[in-house]
C-alpha positions as CSV (number, residue, x, y, z in Angstrom):
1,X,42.9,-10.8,17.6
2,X,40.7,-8.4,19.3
3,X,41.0,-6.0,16.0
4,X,39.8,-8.7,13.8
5,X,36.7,-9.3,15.9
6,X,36.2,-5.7,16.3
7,X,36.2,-5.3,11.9
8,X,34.2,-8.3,11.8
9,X,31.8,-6.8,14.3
10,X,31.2,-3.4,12.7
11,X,31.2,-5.0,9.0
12,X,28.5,-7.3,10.1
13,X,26.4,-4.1,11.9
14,X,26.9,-2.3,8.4
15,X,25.7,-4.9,6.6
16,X,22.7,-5.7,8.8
17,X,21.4,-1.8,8.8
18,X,21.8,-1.9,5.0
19,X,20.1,-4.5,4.9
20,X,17.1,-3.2,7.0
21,X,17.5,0.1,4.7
22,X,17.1,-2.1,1.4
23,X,13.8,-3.5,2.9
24,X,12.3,-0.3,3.9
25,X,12.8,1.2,0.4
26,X,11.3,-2.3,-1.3
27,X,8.4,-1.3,0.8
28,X,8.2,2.0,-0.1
29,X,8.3,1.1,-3.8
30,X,5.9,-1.7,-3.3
31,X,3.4,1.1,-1.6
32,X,4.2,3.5,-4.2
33,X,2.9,0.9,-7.0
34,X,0.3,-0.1,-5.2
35,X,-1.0,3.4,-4.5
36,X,-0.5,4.1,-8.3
37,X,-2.7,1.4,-9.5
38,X,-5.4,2.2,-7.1
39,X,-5.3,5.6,-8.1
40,X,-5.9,4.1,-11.8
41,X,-8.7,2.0,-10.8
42,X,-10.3,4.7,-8.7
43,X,-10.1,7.5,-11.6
44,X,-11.4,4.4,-14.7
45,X,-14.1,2.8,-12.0
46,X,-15.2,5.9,-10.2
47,X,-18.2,7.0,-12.0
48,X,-19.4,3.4,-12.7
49,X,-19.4,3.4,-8.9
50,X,-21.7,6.3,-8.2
51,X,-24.0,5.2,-10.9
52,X,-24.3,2.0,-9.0
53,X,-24.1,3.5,-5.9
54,X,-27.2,6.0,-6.8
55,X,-28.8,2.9,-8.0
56,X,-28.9,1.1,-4.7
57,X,-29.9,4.3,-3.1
58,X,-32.8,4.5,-5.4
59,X,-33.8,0.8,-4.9
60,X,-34.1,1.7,-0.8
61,X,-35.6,4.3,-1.2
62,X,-38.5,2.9,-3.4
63,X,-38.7,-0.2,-0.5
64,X,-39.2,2.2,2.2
65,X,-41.4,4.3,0.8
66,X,-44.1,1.0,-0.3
67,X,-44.1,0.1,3.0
C-alpha cells in the first residue's frame, strides 16, 4: 500500500511542476508577442511621435515667451 501512495505521490509532484513549467513558458510567449508588437508600433508611430512631441514643445514655448 505504502508503494502505491508513494507512485501516486511523485506522479502527482511531476505533474504539478510541469504544470508550473507549461505556465511559465505561456508567459514567456505571451511577453515575447507582446514585446514584438510594441516594437512594431514603436518603429510605424515613432516619428509621428516626435513631430507631435516637437509640436507641443513649440506651443509652450510660444506661451511662455508672450507672457
Amino acid at each position: 500500500m505504502r508503494t502505491v501512495l508513494a507512485s501516486f505521490r511523485a506522479l502527482t509532484g511531476a505533474r504539478l511542476s510541469r504544470k508550473k513549467g507549461q505556465t511559465l513558458v505561456e508567459y514567456a510567449l505571451i511577453l515575447a508577442i507582446i514585446t514584438i508588437v510594441m516594437i512594431a508600433v514603436m518603429s510605424l508611430l515613432g516619428a509621428r511621435i516626435v513631430v507631435v512631441f516637437s509640436a507641443i514643445t513649440n506651443l509652450l514655448d510660444t506661451a511662455q515667451s508672450s507672457h
